[in-house]
C-alpha positions in Angstrom: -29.1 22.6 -22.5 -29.2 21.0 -25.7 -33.1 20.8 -25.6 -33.1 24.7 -26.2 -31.2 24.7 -29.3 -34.2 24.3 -31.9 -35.4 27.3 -30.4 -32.7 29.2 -30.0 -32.0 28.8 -34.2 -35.0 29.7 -35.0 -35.0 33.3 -32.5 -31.4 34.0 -34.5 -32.8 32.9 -37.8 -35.8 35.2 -37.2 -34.1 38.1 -35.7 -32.4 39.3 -39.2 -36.4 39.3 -40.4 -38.4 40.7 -37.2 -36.2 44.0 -36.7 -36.0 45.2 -39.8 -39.8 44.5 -40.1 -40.7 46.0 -37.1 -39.0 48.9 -37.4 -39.5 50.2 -41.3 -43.0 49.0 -41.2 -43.5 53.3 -40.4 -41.6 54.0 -43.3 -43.2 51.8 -46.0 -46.7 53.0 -45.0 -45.4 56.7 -45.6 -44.6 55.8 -49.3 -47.9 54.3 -49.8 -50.7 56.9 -50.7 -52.8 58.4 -48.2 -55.5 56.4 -48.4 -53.4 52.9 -48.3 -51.4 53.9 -45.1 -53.3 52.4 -42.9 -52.5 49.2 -44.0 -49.0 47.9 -43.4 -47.6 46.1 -46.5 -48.9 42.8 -46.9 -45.7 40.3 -47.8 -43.7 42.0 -44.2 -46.7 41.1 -42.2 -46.8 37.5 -43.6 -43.4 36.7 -42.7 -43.9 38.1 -39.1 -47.1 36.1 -38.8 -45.1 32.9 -40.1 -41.8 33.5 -37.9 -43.9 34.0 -34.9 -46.4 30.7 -35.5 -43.2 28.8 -36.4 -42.0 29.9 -32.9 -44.9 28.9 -31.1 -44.9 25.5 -32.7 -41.4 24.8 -32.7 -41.7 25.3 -28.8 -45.1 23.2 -28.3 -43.4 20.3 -29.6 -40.1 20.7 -27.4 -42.4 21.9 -24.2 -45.9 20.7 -24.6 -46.9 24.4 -23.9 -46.3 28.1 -24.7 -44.8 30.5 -22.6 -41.8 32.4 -25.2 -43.7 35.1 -25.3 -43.4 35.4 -21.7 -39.8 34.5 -21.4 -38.9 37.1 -23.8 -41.0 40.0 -21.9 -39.1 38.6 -18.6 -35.5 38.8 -20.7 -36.4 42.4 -21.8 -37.0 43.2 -18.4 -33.9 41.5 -16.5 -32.0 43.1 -19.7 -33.2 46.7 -18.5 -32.3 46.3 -14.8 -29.0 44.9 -15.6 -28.5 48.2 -18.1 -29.3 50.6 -15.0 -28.4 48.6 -12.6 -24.8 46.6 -13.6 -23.2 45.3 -10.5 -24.9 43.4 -7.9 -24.6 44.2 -4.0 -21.4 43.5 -2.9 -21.7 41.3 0.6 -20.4 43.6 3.9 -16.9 43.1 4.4 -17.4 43.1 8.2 -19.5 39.7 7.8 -18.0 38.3 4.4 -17.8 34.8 6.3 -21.3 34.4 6.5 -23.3 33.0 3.5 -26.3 34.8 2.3 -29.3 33.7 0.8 -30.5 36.7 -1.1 -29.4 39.9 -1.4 -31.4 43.3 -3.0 -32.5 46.7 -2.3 -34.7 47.8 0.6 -37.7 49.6 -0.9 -40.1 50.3 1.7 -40.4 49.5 5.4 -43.5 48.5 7.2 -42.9 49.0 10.5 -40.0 48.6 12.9 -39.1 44.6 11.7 -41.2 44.7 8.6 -39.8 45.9 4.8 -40.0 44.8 1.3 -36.7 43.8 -0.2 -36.5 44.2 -4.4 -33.7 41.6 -6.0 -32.1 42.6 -9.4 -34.3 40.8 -11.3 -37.2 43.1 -9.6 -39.1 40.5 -8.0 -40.0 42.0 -4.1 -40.1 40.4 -0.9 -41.6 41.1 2.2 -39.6 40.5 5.0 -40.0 39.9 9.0 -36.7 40.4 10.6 -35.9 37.0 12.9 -35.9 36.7 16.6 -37.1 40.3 17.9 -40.2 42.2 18.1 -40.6 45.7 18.0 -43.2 48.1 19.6 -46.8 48.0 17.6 -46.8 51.9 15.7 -49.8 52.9 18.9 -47.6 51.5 21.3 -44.9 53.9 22.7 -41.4 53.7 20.6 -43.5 52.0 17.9 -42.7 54.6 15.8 -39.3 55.1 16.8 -38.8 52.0 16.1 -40.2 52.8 12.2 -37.6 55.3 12.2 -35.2 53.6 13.4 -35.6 50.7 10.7 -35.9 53.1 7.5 -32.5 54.9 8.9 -30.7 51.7 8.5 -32.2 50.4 5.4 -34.3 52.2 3.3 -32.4 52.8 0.1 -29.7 50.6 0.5 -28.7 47.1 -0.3 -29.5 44.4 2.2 -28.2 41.0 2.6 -30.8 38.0 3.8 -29.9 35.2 5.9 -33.4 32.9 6.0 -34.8 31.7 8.5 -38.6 30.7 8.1 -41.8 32.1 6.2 -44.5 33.3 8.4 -48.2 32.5 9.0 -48.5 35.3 6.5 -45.8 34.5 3.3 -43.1 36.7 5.0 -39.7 35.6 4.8 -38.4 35.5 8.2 -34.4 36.5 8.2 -31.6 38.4 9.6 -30.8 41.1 7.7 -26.9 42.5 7.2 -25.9 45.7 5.8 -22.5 47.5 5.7 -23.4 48.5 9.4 -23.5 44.7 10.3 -26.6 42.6 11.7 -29.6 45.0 11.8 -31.7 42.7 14.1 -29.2 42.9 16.8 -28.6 46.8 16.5 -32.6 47.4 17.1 -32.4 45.1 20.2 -29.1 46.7 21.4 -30.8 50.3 21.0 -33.5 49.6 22.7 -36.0 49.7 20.2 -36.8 45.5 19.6 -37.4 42.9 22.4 -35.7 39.5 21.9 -38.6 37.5 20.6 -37.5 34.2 23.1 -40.7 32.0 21.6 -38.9 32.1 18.1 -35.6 32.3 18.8 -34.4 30.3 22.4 -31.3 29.5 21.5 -30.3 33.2 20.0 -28.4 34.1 23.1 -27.1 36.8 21.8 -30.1 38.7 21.2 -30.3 37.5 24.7 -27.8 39.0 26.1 -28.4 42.5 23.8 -31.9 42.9 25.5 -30.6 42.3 29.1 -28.0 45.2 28.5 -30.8 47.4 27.4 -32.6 47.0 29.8 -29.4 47.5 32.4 -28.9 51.0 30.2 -32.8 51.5 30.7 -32.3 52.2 26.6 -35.4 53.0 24.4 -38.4 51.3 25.6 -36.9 50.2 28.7 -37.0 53.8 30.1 -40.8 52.8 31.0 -40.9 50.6 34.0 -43.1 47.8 32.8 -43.2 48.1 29.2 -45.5 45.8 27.6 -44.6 43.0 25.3 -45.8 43.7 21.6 -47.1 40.0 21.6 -49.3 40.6 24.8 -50.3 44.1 23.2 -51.6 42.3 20.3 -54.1 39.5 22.3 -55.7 42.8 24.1 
């Protein structure tokens, strides 16, 4: 920590001299004669051009590089989000034993186990929900499933139990909400198989599918529906 205190100093010794700076620049160019207003007054933008170099410097010694720039855009925007946005996602009462990894917003769904998940401090995530497989969108409940998905999530805050990351950068989870574990409700309803190749030992996704299929719910109404993963190689 301590090896952030030189710079810290110097952001609270320049603050006092940016602001005021900044913000009656406007107002000193409005007493200056028309054809001077253009031109901001000299001493103000010396002491910003100084406070700012002294930054970069000060930091290039303690880091070897400059990034405070960047850290101070990234601050202003985590500072915005927290304004709008004060409390973070509470975890599901229902399943407040289980430890989550990440927790945020859903903002857009895919397809029936595909969304992108937005933290607090707005960086996104595409997720693949773990251990099921819906219907492909041409297949039939494909986009029931779709439905199905953005009923349950989209809008609301989600809570990420990681798995894996995919071939394609996806984080592989099971997702919670206040309804409980998402990934077992779409298998339950019909609407997901249990994707055994990724998840053997999940036997309760096991036994969801096999009481589907006892129900003849969702896609088990057809009598040989096709696996999504045998869809795919056609």
């Amino acid at each position: 920590t301590t090896t952030h205190i030189p710079r810290l100093l110097l952001y609270i010794a320049a603050f006092p001299t940016i602001v005021p700076t900044i913000v009656l620049a406007p107002f000193e160019c409005m007493k200056t004669p028309r054809k001077s207003r253009r031109v901001p007054r000299l001493p103000s933008l010396l002491v910003l051009v100084v406070i700012l170099l002294g930054a970069s410097v000060a930091q290039f010694l303690e880091n070897g590089e400059l990034t405070w720039h960047k850290d101070v855009l990234q601050q202003a925007r985590e500072f915005l989000y927290s304004f709008s946005n004060p409390s973070q996602p509470s975890a599901p009462s229902q399943n407040s034993a289980l430890q989550y990894d990440m927790a945020g917003r859903a903002i857009a769904v895919t397809d029936g186990d595909t969304f992108t998940l937005r933290l607090a401090n707005q960086r996104d995530f595409r997720i693949r929900l773990f251990g099921i497989d819906t219907p492909e969108s041409d297949q039939a409940f494909g986009r029931a499933a779709g439905r199905a998905l953005t009923d349950r999530i989209l809008g609301k805050d989600v809570f990420i139990v990681l798995e894996d990351v995919d071939n394609y950068g996806r984080l592989v989870a099971t997702v919670f909400t206040e309804e409980g574990n998402i990934n077992l409700s779409l298998v339950e309803e019909g609407l997901a198989w249990w994707y055994r190749d990724f998840a053997a030992d999940y036997r309760e996704l096991a036994d969801a599918e096999s009481a589907a299929r006892a129900s003849r719910s969702g896609l088990w109404q057809d009598n040989n529906p096709m696996p999504p993963w045998e869809w795919r190689r056609r």
